[in-house]
Phi, psi and omega in degrees: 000139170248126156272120167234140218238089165286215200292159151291332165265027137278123137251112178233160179219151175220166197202116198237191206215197181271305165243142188081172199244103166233137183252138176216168183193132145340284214256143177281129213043037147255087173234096206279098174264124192263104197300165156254215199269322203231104189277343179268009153263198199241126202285156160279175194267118175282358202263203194243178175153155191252012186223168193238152168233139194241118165226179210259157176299171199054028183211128159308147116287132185240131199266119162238141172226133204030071186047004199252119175334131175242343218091204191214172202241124192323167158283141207125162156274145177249138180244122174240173160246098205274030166261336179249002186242138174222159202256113176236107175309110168247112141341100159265005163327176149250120143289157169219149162243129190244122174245158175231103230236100137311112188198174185249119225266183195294317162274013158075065173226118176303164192184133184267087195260135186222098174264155181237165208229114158274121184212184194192169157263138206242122166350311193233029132203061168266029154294313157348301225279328202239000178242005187236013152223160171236151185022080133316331176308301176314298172317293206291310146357306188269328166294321157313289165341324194267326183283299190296340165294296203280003209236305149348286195266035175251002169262156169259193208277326169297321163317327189275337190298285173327304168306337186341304183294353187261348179264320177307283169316338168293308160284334152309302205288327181295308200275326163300313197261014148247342187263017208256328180259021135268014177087018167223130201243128187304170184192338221152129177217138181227130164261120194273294161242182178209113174250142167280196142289155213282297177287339178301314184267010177293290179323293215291310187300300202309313225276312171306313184298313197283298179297338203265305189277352176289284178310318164285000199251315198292330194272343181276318191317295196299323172299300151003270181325321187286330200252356139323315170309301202282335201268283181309333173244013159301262195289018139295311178293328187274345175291307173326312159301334184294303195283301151321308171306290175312325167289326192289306173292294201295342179279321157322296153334303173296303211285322189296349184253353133338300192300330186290303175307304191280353171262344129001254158328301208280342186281359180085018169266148152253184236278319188266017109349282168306274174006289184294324152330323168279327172270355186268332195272321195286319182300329152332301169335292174317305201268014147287303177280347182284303222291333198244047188261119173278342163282348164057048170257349195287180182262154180270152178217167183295156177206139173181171159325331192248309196308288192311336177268001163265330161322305148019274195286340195286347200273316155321313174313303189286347168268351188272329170305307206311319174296334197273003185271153181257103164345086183120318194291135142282138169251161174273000000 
């Protein structure tokens, strides 16, 4: 309440609201009026009546009497007078609407945007809402429609992806500030999607699938490369090892067949004695190992009676040049 301090011998006091006008005073017909903020909105209905109206939560009643608006009546029961009055239920729910905007985007891609408008009648003026517009639906429609053509093609279309929340507030904003002096209040406004065309969004896919099979043919590369590598230096490492073995068996080969020469010696052969001994067991050896190669991959060599001794003679041969070469001499 606001007090206000007249005359002294006036003592009067007023007092005013948000909506509507209320006037008091001590004294009769001393009366001070005082607007309020908003002179169009709309009262509750004050009046009398000999019949009751039940009207339900979340709703109003709005009372005409001989058509002319009196205000409207809380939820609960109500008393009218129904020959000269009549009670009409207005919602005061939130509604939704889903509009649907065709338009075009900065880079010339057609685009379907489908938004949805959460919206309610607002109580204290719902005289506005219901005897000073007709299909509000249509208006909020037609105020999207006006936001989203302008706001669209001045983005491209990733660009429009990425904005949503900045296209949402453009419209809330718009569409609240044309329905708000008709008594309906804007509440929520959502792009539920934004669809391109149908070859756009073909395109869009193949162009992604493409970038995708891109990223993936490189990463096949690069693995490839890695066990190519990886590979190469497995078998460097297994020759080196290979190479290690094989020296390692041949100086064993060598030092076993020293040792062989010299128990020999000591058993009473001399040295192409032993020799022959030795090339006659390893070839035995050989046609040991031929006869029991489960891969049947080995080679044939002559064998016969005359065969060991001409290996022999040949093994013999090449060591007896060999004793017979002169210590700086080569042979070609």
């Amino acid at each position: 309440p606001r007090f206000l301090k007249g005359d002294e011998s006036e003592s009067r006091f007023c007092f005013a609201v948000d909506q509507g006008v209320t006037l008091a005073s001590m004294e009769p017909g001393a009366q001070t009026i005082i607007g309020s903020a908003d002179d169009d909105a709309s009262s509750p209905f004050t009046g009398f009546g000999i019949c009751c109206s039940c009207v339900p939560a979340g709703s109003v009643g709005v009372v005409q009497q001989f058509g002319k608006f009196q205000g409207y009546m809380e939820p609960g029961m109500n008393i009218y007078c129904p020959c000269i009055q009549s009670v009409q239920t207005v919602s005061l729910a939130v509604r939704q609407i889903e509009c649907y905007t065709e338009c075009k985007t900065k880079d010339n891609a057609t685009m379907t945007v489908r938004t949805a408008i959460q919206y309610r009648i607002n109580k204290l003026r719902v005289k506005q809402a219901v005897f000073e517009i007709d299909n509000p639906e249509a208006q909020i429609r037609a105020a999207v429609d006006n936001v989203v053509r302008s706001s669209i093609p001045s983005m491209e279309l990733d660009a429009a992806y990425s904005n949503k929340d900045t296209l949402c507030n453009e419209i809330l904003n718009s569409v609240k500030a044309a329905m708000q002096p008709y008594g309906y209040s804007v509440t929520n406004v959502l792009v539920t999607d934004l669809s391109p065309d149908k070859a756009l969004l073909q395109a869009m896919n193949a162009q992604l699938a493409a970038r995708r099979q891109r990223e993936a043919a490189i990463e096949q590369g690069e693995a490839q490369k890695v066990l190519q590598v990886k590979a190469a230096e497995a078998d460097a490492e297994a020759k080196f090892l290979a190479g290690q073995g094989m020296a390692r068996m041949r100086t064993a080969i060598a030092d076993g067949f020293k040792d062989s020469m010299l128990s020999m010696s000591e058993g009473g052969l001399d040295p192409q004695e032993a020799m022959h001994m030795m090339i006659t067991t390893q070839y035995l050896d050989t046609l040991k190992d031929f006869a029991n190669n489960p891969n049947h991959s080995a080679i044939m060599v002559p064998h016969g009676p005359g065969a060991v001794k001409d290996i022999e003679s040949q093994v013999r041969d090449g060591f007896i040049s060999a004793s017979a070469m002169r210590p700086g001499q080569h042979t070609m």
